[in-house]
C-alpha positions as CSV (number, residue, x, y, z in Angstrom):
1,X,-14.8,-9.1,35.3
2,X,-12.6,-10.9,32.7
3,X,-8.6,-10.7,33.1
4,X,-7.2,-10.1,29.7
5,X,-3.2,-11.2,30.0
6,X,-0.7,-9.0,27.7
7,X,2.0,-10.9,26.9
8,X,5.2,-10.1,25.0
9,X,8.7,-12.6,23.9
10,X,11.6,-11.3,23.1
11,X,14.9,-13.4,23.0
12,X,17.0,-12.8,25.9
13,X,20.7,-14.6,26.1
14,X,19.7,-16.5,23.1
15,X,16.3,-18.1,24.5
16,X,13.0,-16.7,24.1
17,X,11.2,-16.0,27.3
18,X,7.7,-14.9,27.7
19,X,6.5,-11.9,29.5
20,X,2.9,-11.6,31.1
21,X,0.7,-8.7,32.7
22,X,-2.8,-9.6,34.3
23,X,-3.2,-6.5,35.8
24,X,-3.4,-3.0,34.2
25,X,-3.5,-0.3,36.9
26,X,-5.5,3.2,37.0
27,X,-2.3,5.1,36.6
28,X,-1.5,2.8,33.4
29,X,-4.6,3.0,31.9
30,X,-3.8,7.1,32.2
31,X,-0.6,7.0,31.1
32,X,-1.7,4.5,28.0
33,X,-4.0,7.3,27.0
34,X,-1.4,10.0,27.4
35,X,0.9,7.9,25.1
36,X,-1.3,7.2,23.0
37,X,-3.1,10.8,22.2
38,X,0.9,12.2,22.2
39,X,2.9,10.1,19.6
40,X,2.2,10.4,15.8
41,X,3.1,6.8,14.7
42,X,3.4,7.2,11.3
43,X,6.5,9.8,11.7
44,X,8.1,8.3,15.2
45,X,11.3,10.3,16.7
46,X,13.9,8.1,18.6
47,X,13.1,10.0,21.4
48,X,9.1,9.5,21.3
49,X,10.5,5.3,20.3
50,X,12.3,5.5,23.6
51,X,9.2,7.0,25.7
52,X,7.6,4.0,23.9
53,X,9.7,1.1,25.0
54,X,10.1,2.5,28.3
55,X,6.2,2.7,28.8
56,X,6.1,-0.9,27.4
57,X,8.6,-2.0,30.2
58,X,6.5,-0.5,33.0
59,X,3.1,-1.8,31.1
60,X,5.0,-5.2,32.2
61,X,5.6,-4.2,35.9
62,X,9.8,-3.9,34.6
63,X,9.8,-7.7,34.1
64,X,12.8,-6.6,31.8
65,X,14.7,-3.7,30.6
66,X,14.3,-1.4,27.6
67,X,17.3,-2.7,26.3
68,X,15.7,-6.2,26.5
69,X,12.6,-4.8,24.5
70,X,15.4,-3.3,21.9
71,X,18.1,-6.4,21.5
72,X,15.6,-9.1,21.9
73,X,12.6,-7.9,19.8
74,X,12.6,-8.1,16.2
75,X,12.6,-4.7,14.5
76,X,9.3,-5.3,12.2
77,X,7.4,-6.4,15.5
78,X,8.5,-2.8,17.6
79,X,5.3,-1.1,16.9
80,X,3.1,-3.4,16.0
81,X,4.0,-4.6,19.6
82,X,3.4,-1.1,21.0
83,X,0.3,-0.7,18.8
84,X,-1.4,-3.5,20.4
85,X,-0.2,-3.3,23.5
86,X,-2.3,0.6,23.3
87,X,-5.5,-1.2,22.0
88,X,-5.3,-4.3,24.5
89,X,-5.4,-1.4,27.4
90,X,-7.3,1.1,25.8
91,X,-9.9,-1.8,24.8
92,X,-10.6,-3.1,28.1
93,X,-11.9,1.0,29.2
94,X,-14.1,0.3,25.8
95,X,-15.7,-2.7,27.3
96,X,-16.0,-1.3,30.4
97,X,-17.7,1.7,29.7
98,X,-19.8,-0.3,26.6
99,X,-20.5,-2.6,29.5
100,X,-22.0,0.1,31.8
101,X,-23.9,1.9,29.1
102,X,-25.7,-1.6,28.0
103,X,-26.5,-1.6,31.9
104,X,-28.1,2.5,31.7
């Protein structure tokens, strides 16, 4: 089975440093769904923007902090980050469930 890598940079003490995940657990692959069936994206509260970040920084096994994701991201990449970060997860059930129906 393919290993698809998410990746995030954000600028952290003035450097940009890049941020990688090979491994997408069970429990994240639930908890991606959860998110993503409970925010509405086009009207986004702060507090459903933290529960965001904060699900990005476990996504990335707490490589860094949510206030990492919020000082060292810029603002016009926030949720197309989060957005994509969703699909890359959600995507790989696709293919694997596309995958086991070619195999039916």
């Amino acid at each position: 089975m393919e290993v698809k890598h998410l990746q995030i940079t954000l600028l952290i003490d003035g450097k940009e440093k890049t941020f990688v995940s090979d491994f997408i657990s069970a429990r994240m692959m639930r908890r991606t769904i959860e998110i993503s069936q409970s925010i509405n994206f086009e009207q986004i509260s702060v507090d459903e923007l933290d529960l965001m970040v904060e699900f990005l920084v476990q996504l990335f096994n707490k490589q860094f902090t949510l206030d990492d994701v919020y000082d060292g991201l810029p603002s016009k990449e926030l949720v197309p980050t989060l957005i994509s970060c969703i699909n890359e997860v959600v995507g790989e059930m696709g293919s694997v469930t596309t995958g086991d129906e070619k195999n039916a």
